[in-house]
FIPA-742815 format. One record per residue (C-alpha): residue number from 1; chain; x, y, z. Coordinates in Angstrom, 2 decimals, always signed. Each point is the difference from the previous one (the first is absolute). Layout:
N
<pt resi="NUM" chain="A" x="X" y="Y" z="Z"/>
...
% end
This chain:
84
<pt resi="1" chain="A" x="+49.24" y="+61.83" z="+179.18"/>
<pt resi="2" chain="A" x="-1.87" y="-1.49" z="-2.89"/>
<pt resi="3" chain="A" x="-3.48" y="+1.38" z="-1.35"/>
<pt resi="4" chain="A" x="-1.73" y="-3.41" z="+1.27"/>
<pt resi="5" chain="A" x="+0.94" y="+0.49" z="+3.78"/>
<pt resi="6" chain="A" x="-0.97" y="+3.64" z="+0.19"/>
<pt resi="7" chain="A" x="-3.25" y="-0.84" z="-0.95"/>
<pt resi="8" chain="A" x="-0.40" y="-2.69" z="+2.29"/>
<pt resi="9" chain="A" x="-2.06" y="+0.84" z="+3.05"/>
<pt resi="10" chain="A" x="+0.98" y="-0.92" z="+3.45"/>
<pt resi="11" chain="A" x="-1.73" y="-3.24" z="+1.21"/>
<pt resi="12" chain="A" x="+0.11" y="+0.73" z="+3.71"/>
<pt resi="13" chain="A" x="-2.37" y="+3.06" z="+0.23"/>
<pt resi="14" chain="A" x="-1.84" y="+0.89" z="+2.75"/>
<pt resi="15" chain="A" x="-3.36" y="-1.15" z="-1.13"/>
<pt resi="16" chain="A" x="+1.81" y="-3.64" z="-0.22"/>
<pt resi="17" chain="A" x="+1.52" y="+0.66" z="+3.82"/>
<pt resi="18" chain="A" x="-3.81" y="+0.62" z="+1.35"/>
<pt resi="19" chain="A" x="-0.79" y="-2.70" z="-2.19"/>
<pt resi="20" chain="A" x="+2.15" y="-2.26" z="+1.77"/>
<pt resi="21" chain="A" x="-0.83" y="+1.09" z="+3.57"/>
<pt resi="22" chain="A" x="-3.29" y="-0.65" z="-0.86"/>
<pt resi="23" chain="A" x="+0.70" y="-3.74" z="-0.73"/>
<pt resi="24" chain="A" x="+2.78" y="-0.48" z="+2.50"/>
<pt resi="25" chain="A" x="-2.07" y="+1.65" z="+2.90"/>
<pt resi="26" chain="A" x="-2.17" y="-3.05" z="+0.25"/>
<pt resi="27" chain="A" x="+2.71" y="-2.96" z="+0.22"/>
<pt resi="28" chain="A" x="+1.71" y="+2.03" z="+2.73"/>
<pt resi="29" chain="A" x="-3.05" y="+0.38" z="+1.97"/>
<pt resi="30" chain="A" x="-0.92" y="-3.73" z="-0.17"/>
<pt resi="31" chain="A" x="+3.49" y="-1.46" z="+0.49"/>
<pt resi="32" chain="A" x="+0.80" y="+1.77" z="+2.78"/>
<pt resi="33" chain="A" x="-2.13" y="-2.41" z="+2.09"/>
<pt resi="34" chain="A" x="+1.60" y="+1.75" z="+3.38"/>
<pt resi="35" chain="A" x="-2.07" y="+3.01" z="-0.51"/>
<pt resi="36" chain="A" x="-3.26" y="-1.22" z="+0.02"/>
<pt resi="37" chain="A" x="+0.02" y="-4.04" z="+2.08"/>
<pt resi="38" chain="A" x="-2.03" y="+1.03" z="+2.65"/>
<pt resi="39" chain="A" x="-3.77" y="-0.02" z="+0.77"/>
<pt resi="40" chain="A" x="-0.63" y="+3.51" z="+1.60"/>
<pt resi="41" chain="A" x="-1.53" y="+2.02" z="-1.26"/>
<pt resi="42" chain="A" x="-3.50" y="-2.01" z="-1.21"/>
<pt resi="43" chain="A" x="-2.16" y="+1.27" z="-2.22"/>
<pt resi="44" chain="A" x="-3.19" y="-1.41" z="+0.11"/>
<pt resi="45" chain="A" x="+0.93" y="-2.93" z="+1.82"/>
<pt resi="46" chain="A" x="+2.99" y="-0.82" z="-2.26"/>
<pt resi="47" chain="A" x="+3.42" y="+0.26" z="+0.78"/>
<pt resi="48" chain="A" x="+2.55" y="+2.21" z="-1.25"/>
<pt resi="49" chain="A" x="+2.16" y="-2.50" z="-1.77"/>
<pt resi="50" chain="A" x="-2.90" y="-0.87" z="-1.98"/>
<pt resi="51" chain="A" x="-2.05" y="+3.59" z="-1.22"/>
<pt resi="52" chain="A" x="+3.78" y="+1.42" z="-0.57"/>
<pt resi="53" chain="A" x="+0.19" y="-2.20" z="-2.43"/>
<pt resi="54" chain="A" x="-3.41" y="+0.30" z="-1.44"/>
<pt resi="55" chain="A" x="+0.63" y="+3.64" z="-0.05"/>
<pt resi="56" chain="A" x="+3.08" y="-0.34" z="-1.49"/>
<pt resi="57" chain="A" x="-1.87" y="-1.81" z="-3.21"/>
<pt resi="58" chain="A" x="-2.30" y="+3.19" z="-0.73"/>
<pt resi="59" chain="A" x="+3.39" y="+1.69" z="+0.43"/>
<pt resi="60" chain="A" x="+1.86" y="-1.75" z="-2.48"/>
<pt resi="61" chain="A" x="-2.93" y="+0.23" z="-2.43"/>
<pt resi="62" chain="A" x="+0.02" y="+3.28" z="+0.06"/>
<pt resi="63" chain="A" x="+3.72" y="+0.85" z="-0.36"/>
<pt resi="64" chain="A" x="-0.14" y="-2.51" z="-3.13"/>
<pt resi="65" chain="A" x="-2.67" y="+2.19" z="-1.51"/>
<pt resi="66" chain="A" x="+2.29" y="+2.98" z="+0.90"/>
<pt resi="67" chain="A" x="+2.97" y="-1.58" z="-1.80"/>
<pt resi="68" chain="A" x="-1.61" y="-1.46" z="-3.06"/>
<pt resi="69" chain="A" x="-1.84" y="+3.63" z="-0.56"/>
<pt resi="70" chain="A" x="+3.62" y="+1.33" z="+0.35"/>
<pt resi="71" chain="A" x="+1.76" y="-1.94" z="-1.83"/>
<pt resi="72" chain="A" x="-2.73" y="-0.11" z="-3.24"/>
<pt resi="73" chain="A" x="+0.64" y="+4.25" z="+0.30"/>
<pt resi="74" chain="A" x="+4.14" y="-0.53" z="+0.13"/>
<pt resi="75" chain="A" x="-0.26" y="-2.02" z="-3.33"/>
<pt resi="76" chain="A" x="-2.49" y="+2.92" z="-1.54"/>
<pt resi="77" chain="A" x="+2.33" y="+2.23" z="+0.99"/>
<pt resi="78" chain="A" x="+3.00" y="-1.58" z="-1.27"/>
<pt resi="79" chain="A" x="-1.91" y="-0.85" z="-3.46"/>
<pt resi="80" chain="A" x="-0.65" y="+3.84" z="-0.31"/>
<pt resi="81" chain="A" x="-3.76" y="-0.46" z="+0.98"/>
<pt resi="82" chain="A" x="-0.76" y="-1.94" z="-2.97"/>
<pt resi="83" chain="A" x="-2.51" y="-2.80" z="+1.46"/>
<pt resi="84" chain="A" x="-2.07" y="-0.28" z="+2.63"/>
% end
């Protein structure tokens, strides 16, 4: 092997697999339609189809703040904790 790939580093870690999960969980939940088209159980007065989804937006928010805080401590760690 040459000098320049052993000092590559690997670009699937597992810091970029929870990464993904974290992005991916969200389209999975809201295309799989099946799981949550029905109106039991309310909450408040509004159906199920409707708060899941609502819920599912503070979800998604939060699992993008998860991934971007992540991701910006992959890329210190693979600059040798240069930057911040």
């Amino acid at each position: 092997m040459s000098q320049a790939t052993q000092g590559k580093q690997s670009v699937i870690t597992p810091m970029r697999v929870v990464i993904a999960l974290c992005l991916f969980a969200p389209f999975v939940a809201m295309l799989w339609v099946s799981s949550y088209a029905k109106v039991e159980p309310t909450f408040v007065g509004v159906p199920f189809f409707y708060w899941y989804q609502m819920l599912w937006v503070v979800i998604s928010t939060g699992l993008t703040m998860v991934a971007y805080k992540l991701w910006q401590r992959d890329q210190r760690a693979r600059k040798g904790g240069a930057s911040q």
